[in-house]
N, C-alpha and C positions, 0 to 999 in steps of 0.2 A: 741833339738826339737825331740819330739816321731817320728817314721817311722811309716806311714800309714799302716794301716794291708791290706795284698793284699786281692784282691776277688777274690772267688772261682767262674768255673762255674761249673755247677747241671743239670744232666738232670734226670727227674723224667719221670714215665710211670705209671699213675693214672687207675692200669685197673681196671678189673670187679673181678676178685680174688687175685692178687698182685698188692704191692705198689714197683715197682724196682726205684731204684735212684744208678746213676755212678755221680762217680767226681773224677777224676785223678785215682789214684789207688785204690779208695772206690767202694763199690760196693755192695749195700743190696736188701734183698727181703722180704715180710713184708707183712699176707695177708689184703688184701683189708677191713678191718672190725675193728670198734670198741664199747665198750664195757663198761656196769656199773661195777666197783667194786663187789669185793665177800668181805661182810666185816667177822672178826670175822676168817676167812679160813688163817691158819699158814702152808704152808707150808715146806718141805725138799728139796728143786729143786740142783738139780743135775748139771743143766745150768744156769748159772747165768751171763750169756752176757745181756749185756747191750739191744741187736735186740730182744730177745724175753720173756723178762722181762717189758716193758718200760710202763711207766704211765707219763701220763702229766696231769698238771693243768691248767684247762678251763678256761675263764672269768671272771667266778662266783664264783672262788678257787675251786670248786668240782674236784677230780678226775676221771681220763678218761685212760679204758685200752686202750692200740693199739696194732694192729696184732697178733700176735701168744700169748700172752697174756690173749688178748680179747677172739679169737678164740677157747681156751682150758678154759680158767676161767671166764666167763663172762656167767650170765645165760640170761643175754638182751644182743644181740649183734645187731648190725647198722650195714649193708653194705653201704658203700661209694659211691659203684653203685650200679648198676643191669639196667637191659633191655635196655644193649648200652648207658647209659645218668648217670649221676651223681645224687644220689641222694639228696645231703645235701652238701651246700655251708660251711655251718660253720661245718661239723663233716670231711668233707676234709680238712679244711684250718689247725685242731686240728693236724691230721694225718702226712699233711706235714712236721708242724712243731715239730712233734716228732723225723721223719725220718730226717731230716734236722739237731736234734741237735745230730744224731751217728755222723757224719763224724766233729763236732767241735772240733778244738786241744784248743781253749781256751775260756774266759767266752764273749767276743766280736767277731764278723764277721761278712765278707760282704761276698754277692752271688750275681751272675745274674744266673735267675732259667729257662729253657724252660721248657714246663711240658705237658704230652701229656693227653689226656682226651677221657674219651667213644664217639666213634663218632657220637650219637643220639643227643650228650650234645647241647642245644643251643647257641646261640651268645652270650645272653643276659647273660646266667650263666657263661659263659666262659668270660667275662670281668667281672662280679663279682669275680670269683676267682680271678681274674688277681690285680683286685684294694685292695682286703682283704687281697694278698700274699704281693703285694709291701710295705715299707717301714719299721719302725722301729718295732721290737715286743722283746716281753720278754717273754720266757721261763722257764718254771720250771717242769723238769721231776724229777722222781724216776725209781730206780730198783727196783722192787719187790721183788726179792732174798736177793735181798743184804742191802735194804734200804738206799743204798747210792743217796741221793739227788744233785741237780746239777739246778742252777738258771743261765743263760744265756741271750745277747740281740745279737739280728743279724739284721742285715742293707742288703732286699732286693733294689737294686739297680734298677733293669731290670726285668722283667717278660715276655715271648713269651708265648701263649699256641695255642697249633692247637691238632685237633686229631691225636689219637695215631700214626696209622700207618705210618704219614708223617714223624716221627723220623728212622723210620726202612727205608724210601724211601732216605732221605737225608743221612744217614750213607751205605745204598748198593750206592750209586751212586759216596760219597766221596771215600769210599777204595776202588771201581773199578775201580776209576780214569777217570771217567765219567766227562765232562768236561761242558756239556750243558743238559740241562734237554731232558728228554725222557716221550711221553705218557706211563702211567703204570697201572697198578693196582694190591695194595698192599693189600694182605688177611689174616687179621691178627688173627689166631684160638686161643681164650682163652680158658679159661672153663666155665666161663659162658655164654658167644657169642661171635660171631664171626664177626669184622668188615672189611668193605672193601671201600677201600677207592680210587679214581680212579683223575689221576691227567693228567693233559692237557696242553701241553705249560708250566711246570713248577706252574699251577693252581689248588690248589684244590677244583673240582667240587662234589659240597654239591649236586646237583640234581640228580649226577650219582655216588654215595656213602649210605651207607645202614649199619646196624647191621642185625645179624640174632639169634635169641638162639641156633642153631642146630652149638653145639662146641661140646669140651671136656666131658660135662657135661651130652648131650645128647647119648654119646658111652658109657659110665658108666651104665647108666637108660638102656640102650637098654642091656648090658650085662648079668647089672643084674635081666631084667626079664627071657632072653633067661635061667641065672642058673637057677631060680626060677620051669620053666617048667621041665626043665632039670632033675634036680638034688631035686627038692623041698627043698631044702634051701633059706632063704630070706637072702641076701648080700646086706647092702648096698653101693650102688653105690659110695660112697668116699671113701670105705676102698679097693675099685679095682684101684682107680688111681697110689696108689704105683705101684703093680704088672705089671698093662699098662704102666708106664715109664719106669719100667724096662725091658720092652718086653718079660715078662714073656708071654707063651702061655698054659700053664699048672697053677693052682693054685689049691690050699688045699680049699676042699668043705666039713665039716663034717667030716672029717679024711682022705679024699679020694682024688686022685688028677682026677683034671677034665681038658679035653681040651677044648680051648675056641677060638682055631684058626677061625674056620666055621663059629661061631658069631659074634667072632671080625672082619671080612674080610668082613659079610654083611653090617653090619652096619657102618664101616668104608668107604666102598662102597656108601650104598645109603646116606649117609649123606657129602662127599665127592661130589655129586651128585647133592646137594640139593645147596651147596655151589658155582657149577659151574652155573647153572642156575640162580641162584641170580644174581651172577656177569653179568654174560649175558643179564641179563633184565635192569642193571644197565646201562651196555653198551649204549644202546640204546635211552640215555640220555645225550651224549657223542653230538659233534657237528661231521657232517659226513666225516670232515676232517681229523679228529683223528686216527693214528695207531697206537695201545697197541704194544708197542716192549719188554717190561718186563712184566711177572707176578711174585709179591714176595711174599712168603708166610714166614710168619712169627708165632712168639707166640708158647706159650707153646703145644701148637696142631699140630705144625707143625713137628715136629718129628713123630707125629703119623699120620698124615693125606699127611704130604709132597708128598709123592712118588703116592699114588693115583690120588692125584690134580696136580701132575705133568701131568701123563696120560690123565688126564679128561681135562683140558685145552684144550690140544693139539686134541684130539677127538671132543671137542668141537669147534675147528677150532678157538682160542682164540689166540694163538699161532700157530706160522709155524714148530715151533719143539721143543720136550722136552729141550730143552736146553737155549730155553727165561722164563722159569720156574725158579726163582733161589731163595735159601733158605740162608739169614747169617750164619754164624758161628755159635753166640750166637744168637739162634730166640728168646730166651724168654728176653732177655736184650737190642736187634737190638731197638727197638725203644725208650727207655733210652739213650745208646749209642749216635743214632741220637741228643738224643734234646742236649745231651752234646755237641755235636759238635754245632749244633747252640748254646748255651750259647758261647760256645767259641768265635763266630765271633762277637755276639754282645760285648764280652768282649774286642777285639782288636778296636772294633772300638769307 
């Protein structure tokens, strides 16, 4: 008698620029966007991983780039999301199941997936993902480098989705060893926007929860107009996001290095600013019993934005002290991580 193949869990974080997915020791990142073929285009690719090579085949048999693929070779490219909400049920569902078949050791498996989603996204689209993820499907990707093909079926068992930041709220609370839910609100900075999400009694309230676009994406645009006057050079705005992760405060302008401390500090500042007042109005939507005992910031923003919205909180009288301000370890995988652990408990039980 065969041995049933064990199931995997999966936690996915469906954001507005990356697609991150954790499963035991797996762990990818994969940007949020797909993509028509470049037909006729041979190239020499240097990288030939499987994460940003990857093509899968659609419904129709047509081909479909995903993430970094799509991103760099794709003259039509589809974002997944944008403006806080998902925007295509079926070029998500393409997505997941491409990122789903890296972590396959063989041409059969089962998952239980929890999966976190822009928090604008509706009810009604969030159980359509949910129903088009479950059950049986068949895969057929390529590597583009390599043109190594690969036809696969996977058996979803289980599907959770809630918005994103609830995966970041449930993995701070599991490794803090938090024992009973806590009123919170979770700030989660991407770079396309920025969601917040505010929970009650262990409840997530939709009425006191919100997207904003003033993220990562909006300190880039603000930098590089400040060069622009500056310097009159035009940059754009995503070739500064390297240097801003790296905490670069000086960068090459035309041959010349330029400081960008004073512009990065404003706009870090007043958009830091913009984020607390949201939350604040959000509040207020909150029943008047509720005490916010956490704020967590999270996401790829949060490295840059963390230590001001730490401040602003607490100025804000949001918090009694910088120290209910708390950031994960990993912010830009915290709420991947989370849905993983949820996949976990639906998998014990």
């Amino acid at each position: 008698m065969p041995i049933a193949p064990m199931t995997n869990a999966v936690g996915i974080d469906l954001g507005t620029s990356t697609i991150k997915l954790t499963s035991g020791d797996k762990s990818y990142r994969i940007p949020s966007v797909i993509g028509t073929p470049n037909p006729g285009w041979q190239g020499m690719s240097s990288d030939k991983s499987w994460l940003n090579n990857l093509i899968i085949e659609d419904a129709k048999g047509q081909e479909v780039y995903i993430g970094e693929l799509a991103r760099l070779q794709s003259e039509i490219r589809k974002p997944l999301a944008s403006e806080g909400k998902m925007k295509s049920i079926q070029n998500s569902l393409l997505a997941l199941k491409a990122i789903l078949s890296l972590i396959m050791k063989s041409s059969y498996e089962q998952f239980v997936v929890a999966t976190g989603v822009p928090i604008a996204t509706g009810v009604n689209e969030s159980k359509e993902l949910s129903r088009g993820l479950k059950g049986t499907h068949e895969i057929k990707v390529r590597n583009d480098a390599t043109g190594e093909a690969k036809q696969m079926k996977i058996l979803i068992e289980q599907v959770f989705i809630a918005p994103e930041p609830y995966g970041t709220y449930w993995h701070t609370l599991k490794t803090s060893g938090v024992q009973t839910a806590v009123d919170s609100i979770i700030v989660d900075v991407g770079h396309g926007t920025t969601d917040i999400l505010c929970m009650y009694k262990g409840n997530m309230m939709r009425a006191a929860s919100g997207s904003l676009e003033e993220a990562v994406d909006s300190l880039t645009s603000a930098l590089s107009r400040a060069i622009q006057e500056k310097a009159g050079k035009i940059i754009r705005p995503f070739d500064l996001m390297t240097a801003i992760e790296q905490g670069k405060k000086n960068i090459l302008v035309g041959g010349k290095a330029l400081d960008i401390t004073s512009a990065m500090d404003q706009a870090v500042t007043s958009i830091a600013d913009v984020i607390v007042d949201e939350s604040n109005r959000l509040l207020n939507n909150l029943p008047p019993d509720a005490w916010i005992e956490k704020v967590i910031v999270c996401g790829g923003g949060a490295y840059i934005f963390g230590d001001y919205l730490k401040q602003a909180f607490f100025e804000a009288n949001i918090v009694k002290n910088t120290n209910e301000v708390l950031q994960p370890t990993d912010a830009v995988m915290s709420n991947a991580l989370g849905f993983e652990q949820i996949a976990l408990t639906k998998l014990k039980k």
